[in-house]
NUBASE-796317 format. One record per residue: residue in three letters; residue number from 1; x, y, z of N, C-alpha, C, O in turn. Coordinates in pm, whole numbers, plus 50000, padded with zeros to 5 digits. Example, Ala and Ser with C-alpha at 12.3 -4.5 7.8 and 13.67 -1.06 7.14 Angstrom:
(site 'ALA',1,(51319,49431,50780),(51230,49550,50780),(51320,49670,50780),(51424,49668,50846))
(site 'SER',2,(51285,49775,50708),(51367,49894,50714),(51290,50003,50787),(51341,50114,50804))
% end
This chain:
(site 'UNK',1,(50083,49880,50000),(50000,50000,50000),(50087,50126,50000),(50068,50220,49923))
(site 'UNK',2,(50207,50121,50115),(50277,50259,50078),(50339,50269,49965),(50352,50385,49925))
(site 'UNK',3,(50408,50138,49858),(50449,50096,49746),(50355,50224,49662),(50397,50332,49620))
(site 'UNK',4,(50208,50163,49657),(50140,50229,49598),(50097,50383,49594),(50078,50446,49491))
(site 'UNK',5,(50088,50420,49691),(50048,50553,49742),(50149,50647,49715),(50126,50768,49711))
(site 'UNK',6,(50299,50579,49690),(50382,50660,49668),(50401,50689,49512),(50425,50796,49455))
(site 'UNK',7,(50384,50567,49462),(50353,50536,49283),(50240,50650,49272),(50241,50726,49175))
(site 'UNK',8,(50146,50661,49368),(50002,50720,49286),(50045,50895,49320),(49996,50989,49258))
(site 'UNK',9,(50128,50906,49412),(50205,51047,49448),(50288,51106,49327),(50280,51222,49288))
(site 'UNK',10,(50367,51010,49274),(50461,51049,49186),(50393,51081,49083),(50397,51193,49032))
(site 'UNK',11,(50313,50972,49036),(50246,51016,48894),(50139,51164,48872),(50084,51217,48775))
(site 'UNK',12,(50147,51189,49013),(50025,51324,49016),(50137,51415,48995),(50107,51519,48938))
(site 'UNK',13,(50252,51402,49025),(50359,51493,49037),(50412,51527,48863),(50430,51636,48808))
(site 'UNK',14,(50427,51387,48809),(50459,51406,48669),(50336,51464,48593),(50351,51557,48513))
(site 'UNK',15,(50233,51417,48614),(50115,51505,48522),(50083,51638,48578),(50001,51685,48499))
(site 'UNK',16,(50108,51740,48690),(50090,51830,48727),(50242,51884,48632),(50239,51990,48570))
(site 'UNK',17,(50363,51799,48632),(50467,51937,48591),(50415,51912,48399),(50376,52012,48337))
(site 'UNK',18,(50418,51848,48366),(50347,51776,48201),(50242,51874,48175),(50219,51913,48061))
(site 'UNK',19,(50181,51912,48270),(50043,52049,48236),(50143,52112,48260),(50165,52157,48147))
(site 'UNK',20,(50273,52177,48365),(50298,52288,48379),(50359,52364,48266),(50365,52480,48226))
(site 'UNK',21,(50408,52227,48230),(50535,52254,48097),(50459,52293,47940),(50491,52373,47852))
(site 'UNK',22,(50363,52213,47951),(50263,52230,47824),(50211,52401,47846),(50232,52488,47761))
(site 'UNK',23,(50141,52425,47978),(50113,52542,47984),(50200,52642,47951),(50167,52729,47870))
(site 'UNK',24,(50344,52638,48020),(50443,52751,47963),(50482,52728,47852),(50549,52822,47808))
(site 'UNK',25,(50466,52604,47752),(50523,52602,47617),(50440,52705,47575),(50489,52809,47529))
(site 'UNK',26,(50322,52688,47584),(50196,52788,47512),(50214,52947,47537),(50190,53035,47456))
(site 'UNK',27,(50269,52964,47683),(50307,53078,47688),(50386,53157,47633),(50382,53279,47617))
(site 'UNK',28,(50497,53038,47590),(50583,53110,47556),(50584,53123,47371),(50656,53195,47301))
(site 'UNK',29,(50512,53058,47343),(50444,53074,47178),(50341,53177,47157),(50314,53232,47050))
(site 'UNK',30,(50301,53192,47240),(50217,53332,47256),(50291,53482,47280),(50274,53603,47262))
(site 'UNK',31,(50358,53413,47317),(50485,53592,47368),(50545,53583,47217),(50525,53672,47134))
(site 'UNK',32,(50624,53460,47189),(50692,53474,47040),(50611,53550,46945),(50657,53645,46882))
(site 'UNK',33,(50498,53513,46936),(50393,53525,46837),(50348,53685,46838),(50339,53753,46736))
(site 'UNK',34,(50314,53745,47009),(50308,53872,46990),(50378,53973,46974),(50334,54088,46967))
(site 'UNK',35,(50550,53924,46963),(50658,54025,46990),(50694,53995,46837),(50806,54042,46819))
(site 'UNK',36,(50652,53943,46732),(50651,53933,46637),(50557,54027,46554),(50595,54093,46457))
(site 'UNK',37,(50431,54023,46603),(50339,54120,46556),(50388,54206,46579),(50422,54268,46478))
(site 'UNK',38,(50426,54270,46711),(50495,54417,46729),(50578,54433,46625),(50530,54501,46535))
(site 'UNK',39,(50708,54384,46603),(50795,54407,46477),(50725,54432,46360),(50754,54535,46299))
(site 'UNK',40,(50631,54351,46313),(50588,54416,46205),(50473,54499,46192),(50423,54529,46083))
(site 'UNK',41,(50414,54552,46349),(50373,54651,46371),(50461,54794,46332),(50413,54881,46259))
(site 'UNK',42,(50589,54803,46389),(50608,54896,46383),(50660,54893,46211),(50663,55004,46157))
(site 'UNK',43,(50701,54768,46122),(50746,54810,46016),(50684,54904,45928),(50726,54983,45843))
(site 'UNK',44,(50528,54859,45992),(50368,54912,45908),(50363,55046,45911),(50332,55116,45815))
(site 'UNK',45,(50402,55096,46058),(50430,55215,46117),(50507,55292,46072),(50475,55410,46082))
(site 'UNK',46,(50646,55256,46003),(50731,55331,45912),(50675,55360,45793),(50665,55473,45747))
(site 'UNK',47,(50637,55256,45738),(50571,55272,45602),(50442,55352,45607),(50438,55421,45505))
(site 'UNK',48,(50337,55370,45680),(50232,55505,45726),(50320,55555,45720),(50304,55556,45598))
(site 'UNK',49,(50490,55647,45745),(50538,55799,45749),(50498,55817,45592),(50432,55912,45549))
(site 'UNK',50,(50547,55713,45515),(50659,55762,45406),(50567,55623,45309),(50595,55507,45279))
(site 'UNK',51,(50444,55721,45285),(50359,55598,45166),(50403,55545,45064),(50341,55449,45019))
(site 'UNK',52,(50518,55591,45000),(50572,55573,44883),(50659,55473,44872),(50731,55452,44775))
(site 'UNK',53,(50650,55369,45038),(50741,55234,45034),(50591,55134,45090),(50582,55023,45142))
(site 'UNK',54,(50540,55185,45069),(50401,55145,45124),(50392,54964,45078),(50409,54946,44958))
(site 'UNK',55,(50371,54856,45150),(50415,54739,45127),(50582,54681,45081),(50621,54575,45032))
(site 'UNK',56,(50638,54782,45114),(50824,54727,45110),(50851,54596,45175),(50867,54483,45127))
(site 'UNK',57,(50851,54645,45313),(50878,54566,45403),(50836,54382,45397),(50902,54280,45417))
(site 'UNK',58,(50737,54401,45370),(50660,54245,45346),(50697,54232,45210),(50711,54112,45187))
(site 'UNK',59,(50715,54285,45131),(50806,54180,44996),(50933,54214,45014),(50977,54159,44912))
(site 'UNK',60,(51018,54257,45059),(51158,54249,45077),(51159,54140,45169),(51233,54043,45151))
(site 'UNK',61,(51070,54151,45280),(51119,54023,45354),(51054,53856,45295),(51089,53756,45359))
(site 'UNK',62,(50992,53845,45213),(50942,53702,45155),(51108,53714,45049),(51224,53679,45071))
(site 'UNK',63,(51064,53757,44978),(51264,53748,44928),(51361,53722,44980),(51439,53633,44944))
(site 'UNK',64,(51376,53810,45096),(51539,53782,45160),(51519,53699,45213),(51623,53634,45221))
(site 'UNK',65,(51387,53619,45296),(51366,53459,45373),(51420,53338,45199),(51500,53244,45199))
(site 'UNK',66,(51344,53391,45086),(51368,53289,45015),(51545,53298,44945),(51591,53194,44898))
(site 'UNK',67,(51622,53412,44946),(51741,53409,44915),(51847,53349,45026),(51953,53289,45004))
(site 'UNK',68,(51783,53385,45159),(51904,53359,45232),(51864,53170,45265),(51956,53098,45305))
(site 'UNK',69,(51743,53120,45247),(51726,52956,45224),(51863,52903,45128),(51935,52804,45139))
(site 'UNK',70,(51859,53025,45025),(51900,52934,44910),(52056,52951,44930),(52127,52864,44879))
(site 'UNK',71,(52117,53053,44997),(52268,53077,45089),(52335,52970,45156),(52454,52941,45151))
(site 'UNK',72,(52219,52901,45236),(52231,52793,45370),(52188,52858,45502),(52218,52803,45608))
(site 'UNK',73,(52108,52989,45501),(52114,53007,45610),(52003,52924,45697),(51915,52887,45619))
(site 'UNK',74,(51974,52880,45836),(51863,52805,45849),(51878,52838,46015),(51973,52909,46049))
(site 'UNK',75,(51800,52796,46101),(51766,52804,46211),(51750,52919,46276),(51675,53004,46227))
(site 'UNK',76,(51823,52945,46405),(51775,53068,46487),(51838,53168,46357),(51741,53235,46321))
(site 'UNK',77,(51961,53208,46271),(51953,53227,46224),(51876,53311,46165),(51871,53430,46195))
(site 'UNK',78,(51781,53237,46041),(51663,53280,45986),(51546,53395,46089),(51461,53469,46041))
(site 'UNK',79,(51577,53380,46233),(51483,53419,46281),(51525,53510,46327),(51431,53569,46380))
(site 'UNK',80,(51634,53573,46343),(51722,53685,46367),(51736,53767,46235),(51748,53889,46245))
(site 'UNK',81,(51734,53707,46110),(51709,53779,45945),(51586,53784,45950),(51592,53848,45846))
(site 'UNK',82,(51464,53777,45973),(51336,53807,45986),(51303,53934,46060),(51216,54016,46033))
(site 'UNK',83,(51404,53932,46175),(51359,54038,46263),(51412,54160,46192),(51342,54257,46162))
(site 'UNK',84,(51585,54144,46160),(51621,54279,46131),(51563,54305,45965),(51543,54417,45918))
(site 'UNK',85,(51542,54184,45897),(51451,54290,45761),(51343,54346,45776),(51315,54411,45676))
(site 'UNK',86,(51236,54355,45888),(51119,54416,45907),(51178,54533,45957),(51123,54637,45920))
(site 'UNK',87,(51292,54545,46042),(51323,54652,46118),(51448,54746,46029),(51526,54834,46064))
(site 'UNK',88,(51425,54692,45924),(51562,54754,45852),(51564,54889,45849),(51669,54943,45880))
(site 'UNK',89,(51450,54969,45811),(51469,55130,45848),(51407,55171,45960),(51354,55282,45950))
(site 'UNK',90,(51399,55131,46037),(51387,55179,46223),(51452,55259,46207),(51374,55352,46186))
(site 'UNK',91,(51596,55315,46196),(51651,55399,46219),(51600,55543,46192),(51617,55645,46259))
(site 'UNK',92,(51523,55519,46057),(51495,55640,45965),(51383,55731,46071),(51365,55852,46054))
(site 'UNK',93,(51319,55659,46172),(51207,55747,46251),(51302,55853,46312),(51246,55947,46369))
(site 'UNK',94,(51444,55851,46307),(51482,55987,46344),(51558,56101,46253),(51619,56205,46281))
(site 'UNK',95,(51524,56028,46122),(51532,56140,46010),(51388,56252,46011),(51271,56220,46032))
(site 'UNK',96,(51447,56397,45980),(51332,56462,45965),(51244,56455,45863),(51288,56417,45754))
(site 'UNK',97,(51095,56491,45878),(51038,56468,45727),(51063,56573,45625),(51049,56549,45505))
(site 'UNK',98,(51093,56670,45663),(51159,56747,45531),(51273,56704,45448),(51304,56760,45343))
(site 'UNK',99,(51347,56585,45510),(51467,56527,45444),(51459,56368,45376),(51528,56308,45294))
(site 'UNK',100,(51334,56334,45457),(51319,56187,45430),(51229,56158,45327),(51241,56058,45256))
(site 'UNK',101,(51090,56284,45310),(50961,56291,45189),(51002,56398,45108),(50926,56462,45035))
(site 'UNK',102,(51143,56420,45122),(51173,56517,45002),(51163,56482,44862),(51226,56392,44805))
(site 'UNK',103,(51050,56588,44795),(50994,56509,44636),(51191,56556,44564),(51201,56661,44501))
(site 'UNK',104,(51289,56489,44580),(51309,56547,44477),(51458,56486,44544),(51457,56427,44653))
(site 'UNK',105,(51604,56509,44456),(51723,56471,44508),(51785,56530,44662),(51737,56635,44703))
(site 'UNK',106,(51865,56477,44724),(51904,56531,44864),(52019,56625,44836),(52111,56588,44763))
(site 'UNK',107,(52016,56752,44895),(52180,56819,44912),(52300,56718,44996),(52288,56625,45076))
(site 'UNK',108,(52399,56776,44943),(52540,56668,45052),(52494,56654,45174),(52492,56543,45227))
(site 'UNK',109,(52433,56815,45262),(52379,56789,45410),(52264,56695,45445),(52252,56640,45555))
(site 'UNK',110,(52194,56682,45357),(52065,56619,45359),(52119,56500,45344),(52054,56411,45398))
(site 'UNK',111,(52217,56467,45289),(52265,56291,45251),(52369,56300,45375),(52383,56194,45436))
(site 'UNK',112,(52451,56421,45423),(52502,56332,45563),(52393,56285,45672),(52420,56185,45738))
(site 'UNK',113,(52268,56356,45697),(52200,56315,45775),(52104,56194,45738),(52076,56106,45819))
(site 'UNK',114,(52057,56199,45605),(52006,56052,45574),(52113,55917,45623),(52066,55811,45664))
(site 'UNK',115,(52222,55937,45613),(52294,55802,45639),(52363,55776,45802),(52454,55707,45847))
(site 'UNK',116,(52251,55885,45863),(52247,55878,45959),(52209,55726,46027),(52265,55658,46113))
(site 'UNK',117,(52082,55704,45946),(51966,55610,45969),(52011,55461,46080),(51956,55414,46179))
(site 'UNK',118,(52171,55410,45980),(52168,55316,46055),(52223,55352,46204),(52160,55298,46296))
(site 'UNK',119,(52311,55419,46233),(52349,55480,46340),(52227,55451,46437),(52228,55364,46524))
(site 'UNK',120,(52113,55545,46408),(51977,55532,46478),(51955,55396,46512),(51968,55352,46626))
(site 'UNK',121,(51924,55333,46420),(51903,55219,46445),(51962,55114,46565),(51903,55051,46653))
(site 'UNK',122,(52108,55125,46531),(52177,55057,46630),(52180,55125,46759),(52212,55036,46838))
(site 'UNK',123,(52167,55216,46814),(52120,55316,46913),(52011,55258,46955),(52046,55177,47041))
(site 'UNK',124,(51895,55254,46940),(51764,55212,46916),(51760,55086,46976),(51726,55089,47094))
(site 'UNK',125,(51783,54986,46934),(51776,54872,46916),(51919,54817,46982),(51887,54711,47034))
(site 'UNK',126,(52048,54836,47002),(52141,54752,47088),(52121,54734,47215),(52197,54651,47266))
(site 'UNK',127,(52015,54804,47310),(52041,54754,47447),(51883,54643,47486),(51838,54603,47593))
(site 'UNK',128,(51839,54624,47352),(51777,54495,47373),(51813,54314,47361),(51814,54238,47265))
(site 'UNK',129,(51825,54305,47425),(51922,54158,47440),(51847,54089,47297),(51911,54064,47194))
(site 'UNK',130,(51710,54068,47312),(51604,53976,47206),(51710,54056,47048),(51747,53972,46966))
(site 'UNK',131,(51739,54163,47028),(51695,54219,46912),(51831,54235,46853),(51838,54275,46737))
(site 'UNK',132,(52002,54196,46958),(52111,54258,46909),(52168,54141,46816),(52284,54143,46776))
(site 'UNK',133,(52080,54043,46787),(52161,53914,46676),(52065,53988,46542),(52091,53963,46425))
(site 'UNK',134,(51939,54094,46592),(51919,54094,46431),(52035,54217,46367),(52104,54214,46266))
(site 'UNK',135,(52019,54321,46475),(52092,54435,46427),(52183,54443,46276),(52175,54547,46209))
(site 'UNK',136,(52252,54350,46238),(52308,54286,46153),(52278,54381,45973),(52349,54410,45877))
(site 'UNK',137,(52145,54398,46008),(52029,54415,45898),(52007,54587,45893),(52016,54646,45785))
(site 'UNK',138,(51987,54636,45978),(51916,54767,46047),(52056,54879,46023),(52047,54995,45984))
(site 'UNK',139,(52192,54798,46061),(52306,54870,46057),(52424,54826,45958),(52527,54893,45956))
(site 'UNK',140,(52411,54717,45879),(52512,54674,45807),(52401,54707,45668),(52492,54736,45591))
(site 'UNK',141,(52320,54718,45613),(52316,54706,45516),(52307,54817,45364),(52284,54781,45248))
(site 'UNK',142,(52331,54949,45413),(52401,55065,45344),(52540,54974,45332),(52579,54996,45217))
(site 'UNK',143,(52613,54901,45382),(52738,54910,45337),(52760,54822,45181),(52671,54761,45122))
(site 'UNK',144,(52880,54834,45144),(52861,54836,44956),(53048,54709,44994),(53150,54732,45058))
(site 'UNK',145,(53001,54588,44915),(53123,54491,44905),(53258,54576,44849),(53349,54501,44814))
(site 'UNK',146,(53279,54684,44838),(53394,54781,44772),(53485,54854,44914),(53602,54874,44948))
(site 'UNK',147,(53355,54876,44964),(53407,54917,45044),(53331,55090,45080),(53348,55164,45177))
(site 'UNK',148,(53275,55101,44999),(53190,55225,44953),(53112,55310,45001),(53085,55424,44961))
(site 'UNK',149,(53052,55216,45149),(52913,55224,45186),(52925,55283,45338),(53021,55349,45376))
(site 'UNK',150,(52831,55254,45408),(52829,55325,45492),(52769,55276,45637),(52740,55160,45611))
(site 'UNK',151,(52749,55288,45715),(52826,55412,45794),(52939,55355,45866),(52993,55426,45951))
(site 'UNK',152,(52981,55240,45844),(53135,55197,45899),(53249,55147,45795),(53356,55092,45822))
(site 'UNK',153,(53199,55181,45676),(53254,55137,45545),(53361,55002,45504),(53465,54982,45440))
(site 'UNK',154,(53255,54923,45591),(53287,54778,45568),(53339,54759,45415),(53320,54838,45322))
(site 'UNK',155,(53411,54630,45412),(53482,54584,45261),(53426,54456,45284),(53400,54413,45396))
(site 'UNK',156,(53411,54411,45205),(53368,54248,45132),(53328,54171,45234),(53217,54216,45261))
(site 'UNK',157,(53354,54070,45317),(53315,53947,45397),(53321,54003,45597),(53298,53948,45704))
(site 'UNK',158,(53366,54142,45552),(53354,54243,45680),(53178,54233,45719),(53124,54225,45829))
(site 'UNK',159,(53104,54239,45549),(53002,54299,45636),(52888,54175,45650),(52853,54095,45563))
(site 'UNK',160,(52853,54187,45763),(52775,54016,45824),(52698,54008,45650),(52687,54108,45578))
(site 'UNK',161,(52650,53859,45608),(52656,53833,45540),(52468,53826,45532),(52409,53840,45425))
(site 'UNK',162,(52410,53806,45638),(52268,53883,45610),(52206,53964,45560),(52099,53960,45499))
(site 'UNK',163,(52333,54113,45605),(52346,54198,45538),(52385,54254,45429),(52372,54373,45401))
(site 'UNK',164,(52440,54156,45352),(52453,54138,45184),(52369,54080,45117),(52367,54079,44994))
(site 'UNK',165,(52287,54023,45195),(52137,53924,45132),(52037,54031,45133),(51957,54038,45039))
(site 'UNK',166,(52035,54090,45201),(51913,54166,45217),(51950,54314,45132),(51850,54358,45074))
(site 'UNK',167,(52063,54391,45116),(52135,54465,45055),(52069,54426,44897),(51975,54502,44873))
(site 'UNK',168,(52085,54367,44830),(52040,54291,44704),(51898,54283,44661),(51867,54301,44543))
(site 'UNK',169,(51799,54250,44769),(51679,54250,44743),(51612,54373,44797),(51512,54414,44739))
(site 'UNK',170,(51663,54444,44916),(51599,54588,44908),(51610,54728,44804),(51543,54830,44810))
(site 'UNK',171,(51745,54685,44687),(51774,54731,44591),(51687,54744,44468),(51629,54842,44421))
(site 'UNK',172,(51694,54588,44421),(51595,54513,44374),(51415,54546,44422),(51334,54458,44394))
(site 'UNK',173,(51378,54640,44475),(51246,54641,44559),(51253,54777,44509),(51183,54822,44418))
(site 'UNK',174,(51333,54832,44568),(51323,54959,44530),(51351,55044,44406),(51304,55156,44384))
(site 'UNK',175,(51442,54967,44322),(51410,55034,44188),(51298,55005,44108),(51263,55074,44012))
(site 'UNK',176,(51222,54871,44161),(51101,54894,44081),(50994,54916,44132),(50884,54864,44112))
(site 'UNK',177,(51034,55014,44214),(50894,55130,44293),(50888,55270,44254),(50991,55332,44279))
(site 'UNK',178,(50830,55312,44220),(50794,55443,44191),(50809,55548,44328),(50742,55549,44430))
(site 'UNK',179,(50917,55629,44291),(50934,55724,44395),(50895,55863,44332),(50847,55871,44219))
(site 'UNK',180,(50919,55975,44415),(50906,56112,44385),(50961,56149,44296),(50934,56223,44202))
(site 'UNK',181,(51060,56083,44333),(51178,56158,44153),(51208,56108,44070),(51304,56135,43997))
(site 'UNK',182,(51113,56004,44058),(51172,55899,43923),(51076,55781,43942),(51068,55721,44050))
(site 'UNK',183,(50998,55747,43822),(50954,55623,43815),(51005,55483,43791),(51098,55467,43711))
(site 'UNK',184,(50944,55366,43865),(50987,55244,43860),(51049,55182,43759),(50976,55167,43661))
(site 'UNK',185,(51164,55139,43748),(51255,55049,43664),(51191,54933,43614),(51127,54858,43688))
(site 'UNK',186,(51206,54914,43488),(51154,54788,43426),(51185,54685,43508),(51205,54732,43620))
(site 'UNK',187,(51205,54507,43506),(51258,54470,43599),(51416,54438,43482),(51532,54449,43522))
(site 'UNK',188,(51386,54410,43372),(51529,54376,43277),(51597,54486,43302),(51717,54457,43301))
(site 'UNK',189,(51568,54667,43336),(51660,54784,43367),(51747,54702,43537),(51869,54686,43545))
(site 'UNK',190,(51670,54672,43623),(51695,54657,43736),(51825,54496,43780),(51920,54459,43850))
(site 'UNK',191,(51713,54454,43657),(51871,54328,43684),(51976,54348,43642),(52072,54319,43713))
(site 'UNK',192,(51999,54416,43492),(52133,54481,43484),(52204,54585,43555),(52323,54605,43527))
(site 'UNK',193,(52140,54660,43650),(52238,54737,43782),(52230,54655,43864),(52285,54705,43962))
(site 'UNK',194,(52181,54512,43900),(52220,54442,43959),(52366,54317,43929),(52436,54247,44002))
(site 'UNK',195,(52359,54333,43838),(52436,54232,43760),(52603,54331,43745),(52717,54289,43759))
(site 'UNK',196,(52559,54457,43714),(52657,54531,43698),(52737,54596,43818),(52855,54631,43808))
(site 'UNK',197,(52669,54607,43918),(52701,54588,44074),(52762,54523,44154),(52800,54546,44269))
(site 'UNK',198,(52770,54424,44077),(52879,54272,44139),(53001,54301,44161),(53072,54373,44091))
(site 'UNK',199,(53033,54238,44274),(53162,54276,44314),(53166,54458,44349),(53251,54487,44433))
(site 'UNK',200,(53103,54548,44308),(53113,54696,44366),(53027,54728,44507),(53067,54788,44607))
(site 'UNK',201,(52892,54666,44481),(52803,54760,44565),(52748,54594,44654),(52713,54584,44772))
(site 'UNK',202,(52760,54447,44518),(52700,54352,44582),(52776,54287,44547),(52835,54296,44440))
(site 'UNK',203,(52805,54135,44702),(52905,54035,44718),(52828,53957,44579),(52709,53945,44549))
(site 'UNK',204,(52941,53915,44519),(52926,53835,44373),(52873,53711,44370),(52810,53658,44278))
(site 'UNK',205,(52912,53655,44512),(52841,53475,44558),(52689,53505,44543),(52609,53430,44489))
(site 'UNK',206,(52657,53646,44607),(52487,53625,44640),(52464,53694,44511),(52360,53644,44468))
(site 'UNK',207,(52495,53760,44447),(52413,53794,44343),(52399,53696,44243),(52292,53680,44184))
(site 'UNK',208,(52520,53616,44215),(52482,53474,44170),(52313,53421,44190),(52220,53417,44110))
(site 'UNK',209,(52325,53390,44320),(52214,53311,44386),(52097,53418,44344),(51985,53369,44333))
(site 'UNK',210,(52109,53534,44324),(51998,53592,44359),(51910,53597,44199),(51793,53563,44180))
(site 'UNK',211,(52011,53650,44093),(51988,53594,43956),(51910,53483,43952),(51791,53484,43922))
(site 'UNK',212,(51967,53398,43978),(51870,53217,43998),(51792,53224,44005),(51719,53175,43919))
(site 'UNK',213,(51737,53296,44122),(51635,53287,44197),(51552,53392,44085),(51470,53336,44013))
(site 'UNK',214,(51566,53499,44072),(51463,53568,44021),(51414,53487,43864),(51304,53484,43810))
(site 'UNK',215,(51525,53436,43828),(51547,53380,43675),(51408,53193,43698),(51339,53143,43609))
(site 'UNK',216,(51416,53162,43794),(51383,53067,43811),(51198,53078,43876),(51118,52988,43900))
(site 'UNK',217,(51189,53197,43886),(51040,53285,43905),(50952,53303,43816),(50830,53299,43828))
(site 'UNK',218,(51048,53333,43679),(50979,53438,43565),(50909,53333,43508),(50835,53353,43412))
% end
C-alpha cells in the first residue's frame, strides 16, 4: 500500500509538471507570436510615414527569407534575418520629414543626415538583448562589398553576410517602385544594375544566387 500511494504520488507529480510545461510552452508561443506582431507593427508604422514604400517591408522580407534559404542560412539564424529585415529602416524614425519625403534629390547635408539612419538604428535597438543578433540588417546594410558604403565602410566578407542578402533584394524592391523623383525600373533595367554591381556595391556569391532565383520565378 505505501508501494502504491507513493507510485500514485509520483504520477500526480509528473502530470501536474506535464500540464505545467505544456502550459508555459503555450506561453511562451504566445509571447513569440506577439513580439513578432509588434515588429511588424512597427514596420507598418514606418511605412504610414513615408507611403511611397508602402508594402516594402513584406516583399523584401518574403525574398530575403527565400534568398538567404538558398545561401544555407537556416535556424535561429533565419529568425534573427526576419527580425532585422522588418526593422531595417527603424533607424529612419529619426530622420526629419523634410529630408526623408523630400519630392526630389538630397543636398550633401541632407545625405550626411540621411545616412544617419543606421546609426539610429543601432542606438535604438542595441540595448535589447532579444533584438542585438538581428541588428546585423538595420546597421550593416548601406554598406557596399567595395568598400563604399556606409556608415562603417565595411569591405567584402567584413560585412555580416545577412546583410549582403538583404542589401540585394531591398535594391531590387526599390528600383522597381515608383518614387518622387523617378519612376519604377523595368525589371530587365533593374537586373542589369544588379548584375553590373557585382563585386562593387553587391558580394558576387549572392548575386549569383539571387539571379537564379529571380530567373527561376519568371
Amino acid at each position: 500500500m505505501d508501494y502504491l500511494n507513493t507510485l500514485a504520488s509520483e504520477t500526480a507529480i509528473a502530470v501536474d509538471n506535464a500540464q505545467l510545461f505544456k502550459d508555459l510552452e503555450k506561453t511562451n508561443i504566445d509571447l513569440a507570436t506577439a513580439y513578432e506582431s509588434t515588429l511588424e507593427g512597427w514596420a507598418r508604422t514606418l511605412e504610414m510615414r513615408d507611403r511611397e514604400t508602402e508594402g516594402h517591408s513584406q516583399r523584401v522580407l518574403k525574398l530575403t527569407l527565400e534568398l538567404a534559404n538558398r545561401m544555407g542560412i537556416t535556424g535561429d539564424e533565419i529568425i534573427h534575418l526576419r527580425r532585422g529585415t522588418l526593422l531595417h529602416d527603424i533607424g529612419k524614425i529619426g530622420i526629419p520629414d523634410d529630408i526623408l519625403l523630400k519630392p526630389g534629390p538630397l543636398t550633401k547635408k541632407e545625405w550626411r543626415t540621411m545616412r544617419q539612419h543606421p546609426v539610429y538604428a543601432y542606438e535604438m535597438l542595441s540595448f535589447i538583448p532579444l533584438l542585438a543578433p538581428a541588428l546585423d540588417i538595420p546597421y550593416c546594410h548601406n554598406e557596399k562589398w567595395d568598400g563604399s558604403g556606409y556608415p562603417q565602410g565595411l569591405k567584402g566578407e567584413e560585412i555580416p553576410l545577412s546583410a549582403r542578402i538583404f542589401a540585394i533584394v531591398d535594391v531590387w524592391d526599390a528600383l522597381r517602385s515608383d518614387r518622387p523623383y523617378r519612376e519604377a525600373w523595368t525589371d530587365k533595367d533593374a537586373l542589369s544594375y544588379i548584375k553590373e554591381q557585382s563585386g562593387k556595391y553587391f558580394d558576387p556569391r549572392v548575386v549569383k544566387k539571387f539571379l537564379a532565383m529571380i530567373w527561376m520565378d519568371e
